[in-house]
Z-matrix of the N, CA and C atoms (Angstrom, degrees):
N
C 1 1.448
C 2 1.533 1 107.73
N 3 1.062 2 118.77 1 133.93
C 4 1.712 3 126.85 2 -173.16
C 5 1.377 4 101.48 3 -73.56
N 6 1.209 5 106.11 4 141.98
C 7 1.447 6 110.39 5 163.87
C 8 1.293 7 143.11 6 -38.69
N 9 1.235 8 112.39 7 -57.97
C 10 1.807 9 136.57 8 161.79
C 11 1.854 10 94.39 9 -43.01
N 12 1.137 11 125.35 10 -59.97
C 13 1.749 12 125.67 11 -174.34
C 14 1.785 13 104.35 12 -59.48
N 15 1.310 14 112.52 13 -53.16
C 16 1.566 15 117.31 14 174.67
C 17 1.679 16 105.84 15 -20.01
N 18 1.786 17 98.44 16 -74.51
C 19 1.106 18 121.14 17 -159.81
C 20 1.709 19 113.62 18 -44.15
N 21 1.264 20 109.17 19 -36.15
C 22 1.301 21 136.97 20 177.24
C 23 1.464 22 115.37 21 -55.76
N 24 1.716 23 112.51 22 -47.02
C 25 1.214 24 120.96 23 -128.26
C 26 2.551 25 90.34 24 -91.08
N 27 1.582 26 85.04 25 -42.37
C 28 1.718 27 83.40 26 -169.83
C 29 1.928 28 97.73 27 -54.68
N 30 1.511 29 129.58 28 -37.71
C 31 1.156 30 121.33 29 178.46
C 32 1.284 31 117.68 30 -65.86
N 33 0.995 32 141.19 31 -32.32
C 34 1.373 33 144.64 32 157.55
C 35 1.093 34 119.86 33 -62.32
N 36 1.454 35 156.04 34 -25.66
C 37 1.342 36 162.34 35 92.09
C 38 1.359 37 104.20 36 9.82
N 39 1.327 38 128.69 37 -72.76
C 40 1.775 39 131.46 38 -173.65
C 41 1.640 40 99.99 39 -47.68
N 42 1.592 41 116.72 40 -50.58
C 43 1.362 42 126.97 41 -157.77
C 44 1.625 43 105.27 42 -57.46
N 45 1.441 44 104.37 43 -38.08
C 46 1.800 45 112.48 44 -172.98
C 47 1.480 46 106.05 45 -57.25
N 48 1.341 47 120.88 46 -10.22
C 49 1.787 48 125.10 47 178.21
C 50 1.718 49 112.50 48 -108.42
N 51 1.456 50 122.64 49 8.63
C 52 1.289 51 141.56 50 -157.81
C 53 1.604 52 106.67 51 -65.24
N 54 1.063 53 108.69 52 119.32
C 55 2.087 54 96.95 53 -167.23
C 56 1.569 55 82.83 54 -128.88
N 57 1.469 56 105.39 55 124.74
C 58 1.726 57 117.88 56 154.00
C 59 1.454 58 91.59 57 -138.08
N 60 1.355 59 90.30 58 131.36
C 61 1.817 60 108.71 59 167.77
C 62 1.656 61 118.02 60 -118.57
N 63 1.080 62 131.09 61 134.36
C 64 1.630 63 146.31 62 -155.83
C 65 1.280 64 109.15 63 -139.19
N 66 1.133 65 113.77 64 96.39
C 67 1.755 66 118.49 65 170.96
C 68 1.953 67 91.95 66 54.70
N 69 1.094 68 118.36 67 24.07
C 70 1.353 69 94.32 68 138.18
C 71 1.664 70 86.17 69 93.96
N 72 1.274 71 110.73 70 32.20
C 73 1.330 72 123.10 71 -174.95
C 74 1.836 73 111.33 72 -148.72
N 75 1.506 74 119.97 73 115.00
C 76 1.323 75 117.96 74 164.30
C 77 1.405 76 129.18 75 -39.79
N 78 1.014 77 132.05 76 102.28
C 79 1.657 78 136.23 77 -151.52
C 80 1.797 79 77.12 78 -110.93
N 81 1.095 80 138.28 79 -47.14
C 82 1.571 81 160.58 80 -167.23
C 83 1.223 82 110.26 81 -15.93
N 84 1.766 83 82.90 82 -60.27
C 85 1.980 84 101.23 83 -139.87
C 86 1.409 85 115.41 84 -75.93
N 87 1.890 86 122.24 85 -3.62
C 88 1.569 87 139.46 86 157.94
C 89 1.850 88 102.84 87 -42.17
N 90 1.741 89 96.79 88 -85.03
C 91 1.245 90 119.69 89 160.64
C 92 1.795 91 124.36 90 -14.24
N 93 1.575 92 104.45 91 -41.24
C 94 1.355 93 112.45 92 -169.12
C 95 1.549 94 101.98 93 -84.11
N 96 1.826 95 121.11 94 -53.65
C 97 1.215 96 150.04 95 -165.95
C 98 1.965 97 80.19 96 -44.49
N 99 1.455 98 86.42 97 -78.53
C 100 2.041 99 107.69 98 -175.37
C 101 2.016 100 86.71 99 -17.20
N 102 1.023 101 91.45 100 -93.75
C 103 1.532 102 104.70 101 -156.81
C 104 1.556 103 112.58 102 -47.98
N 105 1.025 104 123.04 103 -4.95
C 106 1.788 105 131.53 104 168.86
C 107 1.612 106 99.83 105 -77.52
N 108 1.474 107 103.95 106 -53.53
C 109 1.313 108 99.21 107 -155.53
C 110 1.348 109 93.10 108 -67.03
N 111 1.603 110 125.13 109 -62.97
C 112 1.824 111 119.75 110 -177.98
C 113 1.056 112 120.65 111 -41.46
N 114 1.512 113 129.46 112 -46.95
C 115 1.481 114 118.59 113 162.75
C 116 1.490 115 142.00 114 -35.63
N 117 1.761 116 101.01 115 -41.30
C 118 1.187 117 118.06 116 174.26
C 119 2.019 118 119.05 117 -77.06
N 120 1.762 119 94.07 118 -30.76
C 121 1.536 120 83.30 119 175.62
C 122 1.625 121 104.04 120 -100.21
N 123 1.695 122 139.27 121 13.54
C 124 1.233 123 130.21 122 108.81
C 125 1.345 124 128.34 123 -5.52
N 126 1.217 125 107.85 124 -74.64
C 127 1.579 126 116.17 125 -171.62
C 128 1.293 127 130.66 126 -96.68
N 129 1.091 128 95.84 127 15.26
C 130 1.774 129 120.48 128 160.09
C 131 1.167 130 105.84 129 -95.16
N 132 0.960 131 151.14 130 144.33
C 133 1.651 132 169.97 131 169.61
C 134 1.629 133 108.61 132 -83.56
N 135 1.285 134 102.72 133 -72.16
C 136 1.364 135 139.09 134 -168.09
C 137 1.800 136 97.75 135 -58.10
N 138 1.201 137 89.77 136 -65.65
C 139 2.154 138 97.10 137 -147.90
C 140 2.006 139 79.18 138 -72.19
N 141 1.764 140 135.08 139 -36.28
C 142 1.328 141 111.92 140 156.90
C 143 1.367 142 150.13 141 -42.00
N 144 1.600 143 92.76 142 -37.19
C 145 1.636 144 111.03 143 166.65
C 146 1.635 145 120.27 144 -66.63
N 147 1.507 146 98.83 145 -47.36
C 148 1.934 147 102.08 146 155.40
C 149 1.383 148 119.94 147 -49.41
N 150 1.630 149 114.62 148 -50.88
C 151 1.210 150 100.76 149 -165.78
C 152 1.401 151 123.04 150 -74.41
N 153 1.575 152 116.40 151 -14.42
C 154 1.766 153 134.22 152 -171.50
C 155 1.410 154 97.82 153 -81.77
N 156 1.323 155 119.16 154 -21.03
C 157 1.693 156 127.73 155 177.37
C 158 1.425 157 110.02 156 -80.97
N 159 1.489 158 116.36 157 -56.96
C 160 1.253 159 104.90 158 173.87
C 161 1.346 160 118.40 159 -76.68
N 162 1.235 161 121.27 160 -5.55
C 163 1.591 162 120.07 161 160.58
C 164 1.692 163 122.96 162 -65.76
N 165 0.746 164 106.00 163 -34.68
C 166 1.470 165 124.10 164 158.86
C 167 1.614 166 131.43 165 -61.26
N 168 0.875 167 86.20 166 -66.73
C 169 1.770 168 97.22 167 160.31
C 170 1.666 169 113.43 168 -32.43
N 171 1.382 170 100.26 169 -75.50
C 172 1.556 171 120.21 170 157.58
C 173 1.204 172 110.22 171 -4.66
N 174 1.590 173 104.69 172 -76.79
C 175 1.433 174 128.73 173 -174.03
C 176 1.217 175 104.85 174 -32.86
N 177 1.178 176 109.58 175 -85.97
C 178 1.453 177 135.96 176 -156.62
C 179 1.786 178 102.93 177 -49.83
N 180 1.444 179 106.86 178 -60.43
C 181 2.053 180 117.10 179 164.90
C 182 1.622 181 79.59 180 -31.11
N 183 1.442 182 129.91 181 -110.35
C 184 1.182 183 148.27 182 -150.55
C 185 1.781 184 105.06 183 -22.18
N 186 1.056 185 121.96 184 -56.23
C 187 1.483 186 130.72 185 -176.88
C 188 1.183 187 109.25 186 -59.26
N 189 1.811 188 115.93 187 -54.10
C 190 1.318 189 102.05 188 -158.73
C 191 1.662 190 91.44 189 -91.69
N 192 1.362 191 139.23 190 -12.67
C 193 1.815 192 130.95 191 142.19
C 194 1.462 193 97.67 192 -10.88
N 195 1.524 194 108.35 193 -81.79
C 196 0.999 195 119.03 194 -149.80
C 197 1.164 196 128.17 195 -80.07
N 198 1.103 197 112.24 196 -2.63
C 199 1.923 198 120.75 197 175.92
C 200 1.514 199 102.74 198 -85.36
N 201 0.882 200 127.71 199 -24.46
C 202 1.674 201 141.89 200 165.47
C 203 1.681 202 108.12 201 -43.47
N 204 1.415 203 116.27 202 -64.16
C 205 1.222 204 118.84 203 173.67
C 206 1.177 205 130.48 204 -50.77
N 207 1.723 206 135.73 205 145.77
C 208 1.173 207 109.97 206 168.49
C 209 1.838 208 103.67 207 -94.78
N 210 1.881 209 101.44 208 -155.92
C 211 1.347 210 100.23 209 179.85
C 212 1.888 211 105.04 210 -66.04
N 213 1.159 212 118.81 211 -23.02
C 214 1.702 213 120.15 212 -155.49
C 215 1.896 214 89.02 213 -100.32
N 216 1.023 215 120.65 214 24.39
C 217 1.398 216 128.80 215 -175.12
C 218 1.237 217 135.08 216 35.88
N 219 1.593 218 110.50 217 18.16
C 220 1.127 219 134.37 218 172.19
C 221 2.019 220 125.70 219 -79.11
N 222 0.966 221 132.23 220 114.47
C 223 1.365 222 133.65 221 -148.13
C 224 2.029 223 114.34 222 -67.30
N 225 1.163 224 106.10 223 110.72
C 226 1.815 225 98.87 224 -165.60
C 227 1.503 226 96.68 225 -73.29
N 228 1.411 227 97.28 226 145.66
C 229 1.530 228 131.77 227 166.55
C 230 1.631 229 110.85 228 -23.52
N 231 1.488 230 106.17 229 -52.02
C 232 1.504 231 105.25 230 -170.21
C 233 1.734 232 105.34 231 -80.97
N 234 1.236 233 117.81 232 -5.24
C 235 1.616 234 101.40 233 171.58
C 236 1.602 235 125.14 234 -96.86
N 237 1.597 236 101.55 235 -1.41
C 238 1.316 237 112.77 236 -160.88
C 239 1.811 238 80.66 237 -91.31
N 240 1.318 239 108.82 238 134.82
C 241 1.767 240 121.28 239 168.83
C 242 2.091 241 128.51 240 -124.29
C-alpha cells in the first residue's frame, strides 16, 4: 500500500463509527457507508489499481469532451469527424 493511501487509510477507519443525529434522525450512516466502501477498496491492491485506471480513462473522455467545445458552448469545426 503506498504511502500517500496509508496516510488516508487510519482516518477513514475512525469515519466507519461516525454518529450525527438530527431531530432524532441518523444523518451518519452516508458518512459511515462512504468510509466502508474506501476502506475496503484501500485494502484491495488490485480492484485500486483498476479503479485509478478507470479513473483516468474518465479523465482523459472528459478533457478531450471538452476541448471540442468552444467558450460560447457551441462545438468547433475541427472536432466534428
Amino acid at each position: 500500500m503506498p504511502s500517500s493511501v496509508k496516510r488516508i487509510f487510519l482516518p477513514s477507519k475512525t469515519l466507519k463509527d461516525f454518529q450525527y443525529l438530527e431531530e432524532c434522525k441518523d444523518q451518519g450512516l452516508n458518512v459511515r457507508e462512504k468510509a466502508k466502501q474506501l476502506v475496503s477498496l484501500l485494502k484491495d491492491d488490485e480492484r485500486l489499481r483498476n479503479e485509478r485506471a478507470r479513473a483516468l480513462k474518465a479523465k482523459e473522455r472528459f478533457a478531450q469532451a471538452a476541448s471540442g467545445f468552444g467558450s460560447d458552448g457551441m462545438v468547433s469545426q475541427h472536432s466534428i469527424k
